[in-house]
Each structure stands twice: as C-alpha cells, then as structure tokens.
N, CA, C and O atoms as a DFTB+ gen file, in Angstrom:
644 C
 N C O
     1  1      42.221     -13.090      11.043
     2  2      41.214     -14.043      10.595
     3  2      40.099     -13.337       9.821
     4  3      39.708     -13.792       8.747
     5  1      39.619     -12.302      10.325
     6  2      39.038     -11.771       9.922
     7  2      39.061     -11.121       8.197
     8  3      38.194     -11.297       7.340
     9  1      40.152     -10.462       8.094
    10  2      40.989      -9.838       6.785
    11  2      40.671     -10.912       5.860
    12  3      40.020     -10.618       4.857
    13  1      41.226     -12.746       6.151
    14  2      40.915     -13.454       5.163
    15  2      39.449     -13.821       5.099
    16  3      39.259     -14.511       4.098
    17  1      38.469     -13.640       5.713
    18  2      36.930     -14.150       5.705
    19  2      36.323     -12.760       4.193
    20  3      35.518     -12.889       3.270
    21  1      37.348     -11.381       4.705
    22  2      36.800     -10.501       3.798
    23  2      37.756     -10.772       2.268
    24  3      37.375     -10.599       1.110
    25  1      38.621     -11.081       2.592
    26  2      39.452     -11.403       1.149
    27  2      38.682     -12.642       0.568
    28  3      37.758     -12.102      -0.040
    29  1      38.602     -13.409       0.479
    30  2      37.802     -14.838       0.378
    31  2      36.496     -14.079      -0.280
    32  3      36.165     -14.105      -1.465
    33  1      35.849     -13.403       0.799
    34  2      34.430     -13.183      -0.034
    35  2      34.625     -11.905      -1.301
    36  3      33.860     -11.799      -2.260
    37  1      35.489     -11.252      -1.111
    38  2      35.781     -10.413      -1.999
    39  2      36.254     -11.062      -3.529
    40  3      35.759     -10.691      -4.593
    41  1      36.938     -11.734      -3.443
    42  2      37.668     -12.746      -4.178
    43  2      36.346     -13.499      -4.951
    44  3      36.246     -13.743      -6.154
    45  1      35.446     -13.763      -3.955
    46  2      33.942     -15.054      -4.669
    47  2      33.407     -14.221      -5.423
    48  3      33.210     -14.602      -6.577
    49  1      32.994     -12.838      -5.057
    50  2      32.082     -11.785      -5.579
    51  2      32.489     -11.499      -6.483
    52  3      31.644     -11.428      -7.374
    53  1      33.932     -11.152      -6.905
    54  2      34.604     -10.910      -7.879
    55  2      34.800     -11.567      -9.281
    56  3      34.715     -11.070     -10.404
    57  1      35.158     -13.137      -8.775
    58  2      35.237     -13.844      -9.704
    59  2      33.620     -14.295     -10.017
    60  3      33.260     -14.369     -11.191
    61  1      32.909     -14.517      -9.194
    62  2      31.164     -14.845      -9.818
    63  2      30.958     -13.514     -11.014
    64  3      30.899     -13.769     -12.217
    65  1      30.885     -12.420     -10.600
    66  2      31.238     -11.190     -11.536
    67  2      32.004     -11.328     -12.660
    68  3      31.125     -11.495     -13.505
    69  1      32.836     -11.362     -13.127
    70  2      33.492     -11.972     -13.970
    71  2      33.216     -12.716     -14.778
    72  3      33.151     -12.411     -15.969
    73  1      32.943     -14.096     -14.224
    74  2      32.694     -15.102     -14.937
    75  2      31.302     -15.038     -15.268
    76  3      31.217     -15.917     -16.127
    77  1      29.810     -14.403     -15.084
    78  2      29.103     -13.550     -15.118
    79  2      29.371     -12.592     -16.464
    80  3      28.690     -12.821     -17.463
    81  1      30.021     -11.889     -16.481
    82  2      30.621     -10.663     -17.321
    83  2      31.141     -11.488     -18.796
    84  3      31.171     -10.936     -19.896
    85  1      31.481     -12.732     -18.569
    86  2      32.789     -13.212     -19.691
    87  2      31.300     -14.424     -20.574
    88  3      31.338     -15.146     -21.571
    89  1      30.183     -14.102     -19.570
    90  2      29.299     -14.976     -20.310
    91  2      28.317     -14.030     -21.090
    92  3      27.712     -14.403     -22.095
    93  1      28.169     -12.317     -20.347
    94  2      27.662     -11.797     -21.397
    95  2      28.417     -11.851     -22.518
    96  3      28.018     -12.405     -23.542
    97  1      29.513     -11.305     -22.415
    98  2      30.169     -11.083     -23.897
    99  2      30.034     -12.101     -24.822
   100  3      29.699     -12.039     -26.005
   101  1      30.291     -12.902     -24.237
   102  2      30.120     -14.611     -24.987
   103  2      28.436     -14.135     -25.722
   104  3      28.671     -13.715     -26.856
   105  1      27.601     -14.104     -25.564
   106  2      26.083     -14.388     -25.398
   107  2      26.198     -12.504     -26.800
   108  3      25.626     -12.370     -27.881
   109  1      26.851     -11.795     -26.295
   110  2      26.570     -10.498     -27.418
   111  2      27.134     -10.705     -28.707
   112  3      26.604     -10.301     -29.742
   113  1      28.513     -11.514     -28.635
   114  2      28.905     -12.038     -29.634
   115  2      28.317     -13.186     -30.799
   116  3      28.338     -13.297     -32.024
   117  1      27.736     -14.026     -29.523
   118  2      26.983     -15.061     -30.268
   119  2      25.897     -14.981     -31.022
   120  3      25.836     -15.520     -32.127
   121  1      24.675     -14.115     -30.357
   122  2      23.518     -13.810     -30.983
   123  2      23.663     -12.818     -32.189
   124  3      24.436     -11.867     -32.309
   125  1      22.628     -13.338     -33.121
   126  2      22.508     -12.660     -34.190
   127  2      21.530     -11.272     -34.122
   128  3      21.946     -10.202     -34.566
   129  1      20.394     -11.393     -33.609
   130  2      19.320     -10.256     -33.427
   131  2      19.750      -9.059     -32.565
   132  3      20.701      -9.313     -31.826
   133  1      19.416      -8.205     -32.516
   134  2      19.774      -7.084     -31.791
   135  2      19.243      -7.166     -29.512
   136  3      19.824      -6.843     -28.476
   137  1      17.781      -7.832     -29.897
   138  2      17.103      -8.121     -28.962
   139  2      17.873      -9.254     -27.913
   140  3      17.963      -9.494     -26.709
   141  1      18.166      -9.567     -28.709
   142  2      18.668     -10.975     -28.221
   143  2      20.280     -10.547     -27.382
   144  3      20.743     -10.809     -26.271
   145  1      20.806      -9.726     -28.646
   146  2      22.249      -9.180     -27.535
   147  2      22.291      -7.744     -26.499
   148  3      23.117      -7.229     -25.745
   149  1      20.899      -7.454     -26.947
   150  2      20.612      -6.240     -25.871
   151  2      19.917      -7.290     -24.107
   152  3      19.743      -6.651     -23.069
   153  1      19.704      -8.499     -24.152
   154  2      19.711      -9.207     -23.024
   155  2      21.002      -9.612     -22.854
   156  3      21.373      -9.239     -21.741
   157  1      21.650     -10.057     -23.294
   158  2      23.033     -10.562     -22.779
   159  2      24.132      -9.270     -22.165
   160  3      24.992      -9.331     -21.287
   161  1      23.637      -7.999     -23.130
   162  2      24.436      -6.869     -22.100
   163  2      23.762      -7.184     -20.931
   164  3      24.270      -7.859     -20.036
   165  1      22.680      -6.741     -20.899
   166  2      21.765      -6.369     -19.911
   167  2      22.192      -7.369     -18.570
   168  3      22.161      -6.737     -17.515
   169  1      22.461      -8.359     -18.471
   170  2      23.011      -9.336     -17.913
   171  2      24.396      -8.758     -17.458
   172  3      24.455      -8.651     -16.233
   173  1      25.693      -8.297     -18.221
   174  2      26.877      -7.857     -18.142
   175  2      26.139      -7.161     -17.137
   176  3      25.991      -7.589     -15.993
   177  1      25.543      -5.773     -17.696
   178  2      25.152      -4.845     -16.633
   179  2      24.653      -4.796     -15.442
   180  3      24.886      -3.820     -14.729
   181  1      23.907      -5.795     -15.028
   182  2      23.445      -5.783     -13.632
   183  2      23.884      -6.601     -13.045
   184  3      24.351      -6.269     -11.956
   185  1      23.966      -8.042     -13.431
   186  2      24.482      -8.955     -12.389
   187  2      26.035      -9.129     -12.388
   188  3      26.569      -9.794     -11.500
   189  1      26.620      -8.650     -13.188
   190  2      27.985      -9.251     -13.279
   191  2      28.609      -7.919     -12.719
   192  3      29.403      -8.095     -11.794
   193  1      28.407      -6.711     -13.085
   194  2      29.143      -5.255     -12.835
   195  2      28.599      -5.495     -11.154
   196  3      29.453      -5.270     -10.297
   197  1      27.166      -5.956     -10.663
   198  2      26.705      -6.160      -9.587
   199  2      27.487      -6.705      -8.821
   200  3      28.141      -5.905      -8.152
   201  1      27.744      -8.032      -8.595
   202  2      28.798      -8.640      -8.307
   203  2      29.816      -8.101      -7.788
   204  3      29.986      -7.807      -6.604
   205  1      30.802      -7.903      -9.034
   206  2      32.221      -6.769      -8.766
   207  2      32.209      -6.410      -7.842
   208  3      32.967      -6.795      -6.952
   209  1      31.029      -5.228      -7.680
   210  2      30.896      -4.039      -7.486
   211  2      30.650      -4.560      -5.655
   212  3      31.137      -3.872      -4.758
   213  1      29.987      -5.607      -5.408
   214  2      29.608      -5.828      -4.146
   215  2      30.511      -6.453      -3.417
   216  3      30.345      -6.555      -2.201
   217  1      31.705      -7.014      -4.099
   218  2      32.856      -7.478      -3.817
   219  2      34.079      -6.315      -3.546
   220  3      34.875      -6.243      -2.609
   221  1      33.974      -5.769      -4.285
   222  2      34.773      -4.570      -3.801
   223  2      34.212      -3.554      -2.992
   224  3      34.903      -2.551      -2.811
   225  1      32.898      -3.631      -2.381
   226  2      32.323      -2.863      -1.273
   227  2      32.734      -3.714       0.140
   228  3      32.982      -3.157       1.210
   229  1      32.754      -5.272      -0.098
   230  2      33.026      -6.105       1.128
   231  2      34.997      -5.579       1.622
   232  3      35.357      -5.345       2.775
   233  1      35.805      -5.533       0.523
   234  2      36.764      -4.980       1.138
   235  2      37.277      -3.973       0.762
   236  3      38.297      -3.954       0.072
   237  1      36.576      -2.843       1.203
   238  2      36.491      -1.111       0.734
   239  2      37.412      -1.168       2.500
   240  3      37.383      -1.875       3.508
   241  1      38.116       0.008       2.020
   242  2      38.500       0.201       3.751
   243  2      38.030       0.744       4.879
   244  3      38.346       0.400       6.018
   245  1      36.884       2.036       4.417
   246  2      35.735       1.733       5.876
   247  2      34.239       2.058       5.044
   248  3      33.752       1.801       3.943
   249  1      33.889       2.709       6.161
   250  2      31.970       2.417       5.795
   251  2      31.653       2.910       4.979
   252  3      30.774       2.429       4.264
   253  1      32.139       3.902       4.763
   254  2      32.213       5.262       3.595
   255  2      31.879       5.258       2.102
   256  3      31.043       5.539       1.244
   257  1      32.973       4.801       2.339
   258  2      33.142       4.362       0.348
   259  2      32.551       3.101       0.302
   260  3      31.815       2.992      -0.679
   261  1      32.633       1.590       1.378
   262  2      31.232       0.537       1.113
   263  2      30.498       1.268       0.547
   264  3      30.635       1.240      -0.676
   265  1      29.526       2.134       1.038
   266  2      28.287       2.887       1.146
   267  2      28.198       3.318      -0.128
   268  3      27.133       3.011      -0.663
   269  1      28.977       3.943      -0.815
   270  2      28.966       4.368      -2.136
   271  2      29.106       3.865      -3.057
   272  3      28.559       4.206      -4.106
   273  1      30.029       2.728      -2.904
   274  2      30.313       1.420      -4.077
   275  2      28.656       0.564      -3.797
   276  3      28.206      -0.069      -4.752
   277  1      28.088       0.591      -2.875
   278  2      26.852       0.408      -2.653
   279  2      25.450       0.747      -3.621
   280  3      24.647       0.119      -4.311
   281  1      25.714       2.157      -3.194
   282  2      24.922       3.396      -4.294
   283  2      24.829       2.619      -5.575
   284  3      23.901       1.942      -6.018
   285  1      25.940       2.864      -6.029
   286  2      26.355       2.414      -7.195
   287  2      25.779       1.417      -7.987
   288  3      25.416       1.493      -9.160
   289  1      25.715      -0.008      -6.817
   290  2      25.167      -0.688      -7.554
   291  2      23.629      -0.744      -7.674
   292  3      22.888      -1.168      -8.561
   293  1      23.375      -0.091      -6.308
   294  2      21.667       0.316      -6.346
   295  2      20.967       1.214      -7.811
   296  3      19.880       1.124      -8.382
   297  1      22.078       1.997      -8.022
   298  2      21.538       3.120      -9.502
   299  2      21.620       2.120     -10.400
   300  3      20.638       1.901     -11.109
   301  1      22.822       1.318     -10.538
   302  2      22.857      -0.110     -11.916
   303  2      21.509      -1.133     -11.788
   304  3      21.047      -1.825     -12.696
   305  1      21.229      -1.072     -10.997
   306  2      19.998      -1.871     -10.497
   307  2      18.622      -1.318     -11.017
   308  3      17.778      -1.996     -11.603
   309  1      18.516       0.157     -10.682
   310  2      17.579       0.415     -11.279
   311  2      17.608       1.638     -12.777
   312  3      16.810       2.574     -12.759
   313  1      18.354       1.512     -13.685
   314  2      18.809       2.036     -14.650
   315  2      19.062       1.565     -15.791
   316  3      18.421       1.745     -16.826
   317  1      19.969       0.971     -15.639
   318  2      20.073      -0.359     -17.086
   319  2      19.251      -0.987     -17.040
   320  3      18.541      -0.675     -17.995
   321  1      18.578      -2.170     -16.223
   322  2      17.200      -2.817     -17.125
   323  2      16.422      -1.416     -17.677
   324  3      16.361      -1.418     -18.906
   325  1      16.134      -0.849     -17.378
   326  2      15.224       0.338     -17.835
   327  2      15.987       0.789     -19.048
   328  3      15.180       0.790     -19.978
   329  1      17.059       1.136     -19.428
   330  2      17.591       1.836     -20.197
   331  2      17.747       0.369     -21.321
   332  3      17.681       0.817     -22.466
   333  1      17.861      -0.621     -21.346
   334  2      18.267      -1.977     -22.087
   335  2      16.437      -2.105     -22.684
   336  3      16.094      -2.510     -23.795
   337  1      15.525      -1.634     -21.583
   338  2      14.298      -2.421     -22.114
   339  2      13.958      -1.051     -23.427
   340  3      13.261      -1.300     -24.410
   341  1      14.341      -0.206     -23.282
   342  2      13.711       1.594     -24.038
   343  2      14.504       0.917     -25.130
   344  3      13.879       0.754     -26.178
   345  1      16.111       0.368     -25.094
   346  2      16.381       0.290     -26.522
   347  2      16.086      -0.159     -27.493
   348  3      15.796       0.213     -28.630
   349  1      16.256      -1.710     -26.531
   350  2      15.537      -3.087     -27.570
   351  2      14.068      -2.469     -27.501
   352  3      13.472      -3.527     -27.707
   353  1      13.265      -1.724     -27.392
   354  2      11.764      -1.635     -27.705
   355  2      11.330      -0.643     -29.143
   356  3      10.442      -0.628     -29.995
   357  1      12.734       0.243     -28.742
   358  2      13.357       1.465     -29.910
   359  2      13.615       0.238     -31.591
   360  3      13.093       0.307     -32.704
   361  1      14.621      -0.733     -31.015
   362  2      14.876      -1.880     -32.398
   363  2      13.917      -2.472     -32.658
   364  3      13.791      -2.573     -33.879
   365  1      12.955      -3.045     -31.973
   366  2      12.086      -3.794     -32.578
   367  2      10.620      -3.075     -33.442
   368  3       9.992      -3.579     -34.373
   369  1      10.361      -1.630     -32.686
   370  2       9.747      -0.385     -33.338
   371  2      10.290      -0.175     -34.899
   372  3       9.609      -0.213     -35.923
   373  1      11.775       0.067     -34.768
   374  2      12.015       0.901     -35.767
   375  2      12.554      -0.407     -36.888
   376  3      12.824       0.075     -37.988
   377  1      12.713      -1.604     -36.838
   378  2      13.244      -2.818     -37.639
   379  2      12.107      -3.030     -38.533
   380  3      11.039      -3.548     -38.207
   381  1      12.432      -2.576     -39.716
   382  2      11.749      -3.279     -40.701
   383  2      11.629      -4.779     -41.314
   384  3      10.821      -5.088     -42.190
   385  1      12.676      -5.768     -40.638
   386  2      12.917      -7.057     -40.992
   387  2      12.230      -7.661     -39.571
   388  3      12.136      -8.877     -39.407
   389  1      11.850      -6.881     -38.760
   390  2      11.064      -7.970     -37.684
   391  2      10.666      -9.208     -38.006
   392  3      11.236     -10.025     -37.283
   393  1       9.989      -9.667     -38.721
   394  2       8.985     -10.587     -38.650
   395  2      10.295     -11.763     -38.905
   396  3      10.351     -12.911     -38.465
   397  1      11.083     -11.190     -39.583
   398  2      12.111     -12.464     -39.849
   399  2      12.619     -12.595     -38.660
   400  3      12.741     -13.817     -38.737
   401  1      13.063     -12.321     -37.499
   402  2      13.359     -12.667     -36.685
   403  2      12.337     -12.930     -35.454
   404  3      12.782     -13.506     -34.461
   405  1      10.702     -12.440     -35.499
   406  2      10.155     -12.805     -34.226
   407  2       8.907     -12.698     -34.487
   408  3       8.692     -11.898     -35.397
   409  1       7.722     -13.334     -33.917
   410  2       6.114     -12.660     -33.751
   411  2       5.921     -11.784     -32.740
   412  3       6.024     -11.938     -31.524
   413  1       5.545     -10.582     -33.579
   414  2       4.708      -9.670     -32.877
   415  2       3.253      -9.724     -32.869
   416  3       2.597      -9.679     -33.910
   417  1       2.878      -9.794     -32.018
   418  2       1.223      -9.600     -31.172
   419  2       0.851      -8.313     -31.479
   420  3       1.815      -7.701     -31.018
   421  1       0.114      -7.476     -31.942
   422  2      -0.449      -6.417     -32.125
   423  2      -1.738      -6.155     -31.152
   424  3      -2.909      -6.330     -31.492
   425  1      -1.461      -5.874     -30.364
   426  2      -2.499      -5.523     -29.226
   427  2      -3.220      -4.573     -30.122
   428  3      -2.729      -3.793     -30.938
   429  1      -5.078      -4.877     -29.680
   430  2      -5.746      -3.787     -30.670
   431  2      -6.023      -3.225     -29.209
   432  3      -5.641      -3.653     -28.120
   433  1      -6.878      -2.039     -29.564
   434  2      -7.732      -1.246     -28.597
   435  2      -9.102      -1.731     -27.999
   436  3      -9.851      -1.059     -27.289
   437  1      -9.268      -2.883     -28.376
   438  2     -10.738      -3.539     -27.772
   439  2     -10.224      -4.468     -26.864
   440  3     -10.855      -4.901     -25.899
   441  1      -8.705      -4.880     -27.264
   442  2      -8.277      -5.853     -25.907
   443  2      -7.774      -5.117     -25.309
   444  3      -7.667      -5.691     -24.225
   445  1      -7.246      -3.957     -25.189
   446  2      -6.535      -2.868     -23.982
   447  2      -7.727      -2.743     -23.384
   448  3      -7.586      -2.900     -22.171
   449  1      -8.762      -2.544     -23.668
   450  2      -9.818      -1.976     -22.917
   451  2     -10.745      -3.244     -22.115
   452  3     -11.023      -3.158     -20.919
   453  1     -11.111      -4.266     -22.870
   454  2     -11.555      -5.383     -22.079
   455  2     -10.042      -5.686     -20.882
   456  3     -10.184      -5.720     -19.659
   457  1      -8.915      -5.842     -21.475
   458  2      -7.750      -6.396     -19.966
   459  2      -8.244      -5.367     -19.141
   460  3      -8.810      -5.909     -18.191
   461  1      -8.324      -3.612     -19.011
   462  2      -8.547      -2.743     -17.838
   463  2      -9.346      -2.624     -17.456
   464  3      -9.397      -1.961     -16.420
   465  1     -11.050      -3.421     -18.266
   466  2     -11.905      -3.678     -17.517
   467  2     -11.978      -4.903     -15.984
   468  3     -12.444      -4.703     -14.862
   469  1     -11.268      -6.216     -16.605
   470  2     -11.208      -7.111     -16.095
   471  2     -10.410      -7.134     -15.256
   472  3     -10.740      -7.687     -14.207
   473  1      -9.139      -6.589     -15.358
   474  2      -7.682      -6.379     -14.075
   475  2      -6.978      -7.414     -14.888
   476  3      -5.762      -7.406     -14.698
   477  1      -7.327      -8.139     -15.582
   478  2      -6.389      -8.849     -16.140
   479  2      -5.268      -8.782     -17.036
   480  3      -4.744      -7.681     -17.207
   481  1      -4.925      -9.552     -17.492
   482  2      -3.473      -9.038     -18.465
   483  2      -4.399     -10.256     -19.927
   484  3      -5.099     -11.268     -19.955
   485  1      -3.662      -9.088     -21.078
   486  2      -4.491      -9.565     -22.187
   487  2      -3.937     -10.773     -22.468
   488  3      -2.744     -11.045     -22.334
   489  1      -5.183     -11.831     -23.037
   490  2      -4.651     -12.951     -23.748
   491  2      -3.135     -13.214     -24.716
   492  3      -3.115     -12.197     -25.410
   493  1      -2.498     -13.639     -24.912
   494  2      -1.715     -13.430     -26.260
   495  2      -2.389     -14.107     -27.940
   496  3      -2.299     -13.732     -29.109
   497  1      -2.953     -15.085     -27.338
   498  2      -3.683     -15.162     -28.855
   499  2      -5.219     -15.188     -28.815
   500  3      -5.890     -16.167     -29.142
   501  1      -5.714     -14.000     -28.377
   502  2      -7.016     -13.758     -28.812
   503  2      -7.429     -13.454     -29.894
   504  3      -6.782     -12.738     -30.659
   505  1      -8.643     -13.963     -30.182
   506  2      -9.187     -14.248     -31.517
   507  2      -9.214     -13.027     -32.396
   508  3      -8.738     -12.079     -31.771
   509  1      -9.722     -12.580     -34.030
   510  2      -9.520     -11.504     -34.018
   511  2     -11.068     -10.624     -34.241
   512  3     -11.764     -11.254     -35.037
   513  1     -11.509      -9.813     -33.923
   514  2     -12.674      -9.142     -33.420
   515  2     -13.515      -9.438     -35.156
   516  3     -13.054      -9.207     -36.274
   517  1     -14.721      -9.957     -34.797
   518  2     -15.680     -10.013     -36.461
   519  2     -15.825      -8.503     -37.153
   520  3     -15.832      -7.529     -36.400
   521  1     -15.932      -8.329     -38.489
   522  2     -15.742      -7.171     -38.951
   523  2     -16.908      -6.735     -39.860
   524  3     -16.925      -7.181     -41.007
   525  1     -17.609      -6.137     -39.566
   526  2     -19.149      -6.068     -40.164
   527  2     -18.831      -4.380     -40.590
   528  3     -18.042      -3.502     -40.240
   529  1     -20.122      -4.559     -41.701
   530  2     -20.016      -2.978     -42.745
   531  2     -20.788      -1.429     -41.936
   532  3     -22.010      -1.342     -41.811
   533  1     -20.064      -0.598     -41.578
   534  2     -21.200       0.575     -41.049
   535  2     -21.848       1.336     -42.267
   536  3     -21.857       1.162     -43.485
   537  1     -22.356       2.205     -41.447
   538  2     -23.390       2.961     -42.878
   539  2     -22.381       3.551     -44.264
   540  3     -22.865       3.875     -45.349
   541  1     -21.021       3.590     -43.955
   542  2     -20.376       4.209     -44.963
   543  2     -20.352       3.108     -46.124
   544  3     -20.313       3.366     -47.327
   545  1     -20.384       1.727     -45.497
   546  2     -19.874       0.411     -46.409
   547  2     -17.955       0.599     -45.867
   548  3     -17.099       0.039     -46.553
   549  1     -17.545       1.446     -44.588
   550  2     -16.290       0.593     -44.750
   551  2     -16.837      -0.225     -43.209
   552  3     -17.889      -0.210     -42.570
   553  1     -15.229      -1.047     -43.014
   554  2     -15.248      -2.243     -42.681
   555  2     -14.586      -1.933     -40.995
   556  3     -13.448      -1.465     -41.036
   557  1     -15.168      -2.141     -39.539
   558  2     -15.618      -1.441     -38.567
   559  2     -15.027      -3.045     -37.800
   560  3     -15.287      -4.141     -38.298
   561  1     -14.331      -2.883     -36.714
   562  2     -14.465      -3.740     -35.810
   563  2     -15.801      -3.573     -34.775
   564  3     -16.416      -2.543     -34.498
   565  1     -16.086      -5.340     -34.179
   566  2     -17.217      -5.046     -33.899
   567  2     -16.271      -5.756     -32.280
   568  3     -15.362      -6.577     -32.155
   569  1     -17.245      -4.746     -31.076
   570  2     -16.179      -5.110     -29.910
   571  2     -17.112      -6.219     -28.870
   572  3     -18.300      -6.023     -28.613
   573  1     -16.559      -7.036     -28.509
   574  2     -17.247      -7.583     -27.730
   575  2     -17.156      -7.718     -26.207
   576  3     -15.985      -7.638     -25.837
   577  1     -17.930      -7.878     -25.326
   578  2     -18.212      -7.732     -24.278
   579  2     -17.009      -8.706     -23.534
   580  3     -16.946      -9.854     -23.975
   581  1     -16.218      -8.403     -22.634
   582  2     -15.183      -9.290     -22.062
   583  2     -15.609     -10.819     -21.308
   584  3     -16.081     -10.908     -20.174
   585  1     -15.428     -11.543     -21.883
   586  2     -15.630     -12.672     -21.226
   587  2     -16.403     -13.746     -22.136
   588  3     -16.520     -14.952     -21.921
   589  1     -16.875     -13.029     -23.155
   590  2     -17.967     -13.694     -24.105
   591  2     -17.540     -14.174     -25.308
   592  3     -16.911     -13.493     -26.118
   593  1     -17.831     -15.240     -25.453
   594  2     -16.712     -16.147     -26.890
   595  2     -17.547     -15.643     -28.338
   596  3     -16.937     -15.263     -29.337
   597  1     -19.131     -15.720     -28.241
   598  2     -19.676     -15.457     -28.815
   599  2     -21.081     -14.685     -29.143
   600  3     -22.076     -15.305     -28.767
   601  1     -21.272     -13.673     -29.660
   602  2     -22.664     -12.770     -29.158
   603  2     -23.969     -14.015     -29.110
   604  3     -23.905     -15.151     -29.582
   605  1     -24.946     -13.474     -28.495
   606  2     -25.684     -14.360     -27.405
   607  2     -26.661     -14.370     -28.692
   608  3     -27.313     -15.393     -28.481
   609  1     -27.115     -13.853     -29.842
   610  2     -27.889     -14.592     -31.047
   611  2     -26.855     -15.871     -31.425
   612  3     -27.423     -16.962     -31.374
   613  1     -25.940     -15.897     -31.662
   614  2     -25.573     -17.122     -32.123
   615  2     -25.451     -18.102     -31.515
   616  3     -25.222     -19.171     -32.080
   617  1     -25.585     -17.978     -30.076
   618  2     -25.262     -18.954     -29.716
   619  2     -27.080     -19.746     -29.317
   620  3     -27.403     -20.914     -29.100
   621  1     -27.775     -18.655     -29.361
   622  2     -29.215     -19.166     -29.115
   623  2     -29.533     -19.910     -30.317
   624  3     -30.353     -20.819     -30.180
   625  1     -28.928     -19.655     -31.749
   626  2     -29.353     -20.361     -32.726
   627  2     -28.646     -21.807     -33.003
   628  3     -29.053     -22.636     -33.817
   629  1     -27.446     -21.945     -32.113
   630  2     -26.627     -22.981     -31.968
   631  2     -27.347     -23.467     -31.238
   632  3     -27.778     -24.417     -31.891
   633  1     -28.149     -23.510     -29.604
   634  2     -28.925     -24.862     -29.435
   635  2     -30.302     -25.096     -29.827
   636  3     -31.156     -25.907     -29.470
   637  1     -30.264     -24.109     -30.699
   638  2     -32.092     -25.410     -32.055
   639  2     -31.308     -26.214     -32.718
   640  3     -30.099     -26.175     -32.946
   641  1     -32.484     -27.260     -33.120
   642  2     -32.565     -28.348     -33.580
   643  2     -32.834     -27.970     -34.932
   644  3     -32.995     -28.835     -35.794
C-alpha cells in the first residue's frame, strides 16, 4: 500500500514538473524580448526541474540519495533566480533598442538618497528635480528635502492674495 501512495505521488510531482517545464518552453518560444524569455526559463528552472526533482526524491530508494536529490533542488532554488536575474539585467544594460521594447526609470542620486533616508522604497514616477544655474552658468540639480512637494518660498507665495 504503501509503494503505491509513493508511486502516485511520485507520478503527481513528476507530471506537475513537466507540464510546468512544457509551459516554459512554450512561453521561450513565444516571447519576442529577451527579458521576457529569460522569465519563462527561469520558471523551467525552478519550479518545473523543482518538481521532478522532488518527485524523484519521494521514490529514491533510501534516505541517502532523497537527501541529495534534495540538495539539489535547494542549490536550483537558490541559483538560477539569481543567475536568470544577472542576465536579463546584463540584456537590458547592454540593449541598445530598449526603449522599443520597455520603460526604464532612471533612478537619479537624490532619490537613492531621500529612499535611504526615509526606509522607504523610491517612488516610480517621481517628479523630476528643478534645475537652476550655479556660478559656472551650467545647469545643477537642485535636491530637495524628502517629503516636500515644494520649497517652502513658493508655497508661502501661493497662499497671498
């Protein structure tokens, strides 16, 4: 009785894996962008090889090799997303046709520094910083204080009459 409770689940794990696996490929084939089919591996790679892999640990023949077909999927677990996120970050760096395929946000250095003041995580469409002349005559971002929409002269001249 037992043998079939582990065949059965071996069998589910397997085929969820699989069918899992047969939808990345589907999904790498389909997409056009690089980004786009570096998630659909990424998918093959962890959940579907996951799967398999945990299905053939349920009927491994003793604790041993479980344990290692185990490992296994613990290193896939933490390796490929990591190794999938370095690439697609490598394509979208080095792609000169970006924009045709996506918006990029250009984080400046006045919002890195207001988010690590605050603990927060930066806006995505924050405004873009006013740009006033320094003594050279070039053209200087001016940074503003986190939390503040607008420096506190203008807004004193906004409630006169």
């Amino acid at each position: 009785m037992i043998a079939w409770i582990r065949f059965l689940l071996t069998a589910v794990f397997v085929l969820a894996g699989l069918a899992v696996c047969c939808i990345g490929v589907y999904g790498v084939y389909r997409f056009n962008y690089a980004a786009n089919r570096m998630h659909a591996s990424a998918l093959n790679d962890t959940l579907g090889i996951g799967l398999c892999l945990v299905g053939f640990a349920i009927s491994a023949p003793d604790a041993f090799t479980a344990v290692k077909i185990l490992l296994v999927v613990v290193f896939y677990y933490l390796s490929a997303p990591v190794a999938s996120h370095l690439l697609c970050r490598l394509e979208i760096e080095t792609n000169e046709q970006r924009d045709a395929y996506m918006n990029v946000h250009e984080w400046t250095l006045a919002q890195e520094r207001a988010a690590a003041q605050a603990g927060a995580p930066v806006q995505e469409e924050a405004p873009e910083p006013a740009a006033c002349a320094d003594e050279d005559g070039a053209q200087a971002a001016q940074e503003e204080e986190p939390g503040q929409d607008a420096p506190a002269d203008e807004t004193e001249e906004a409630k006169r009459p």
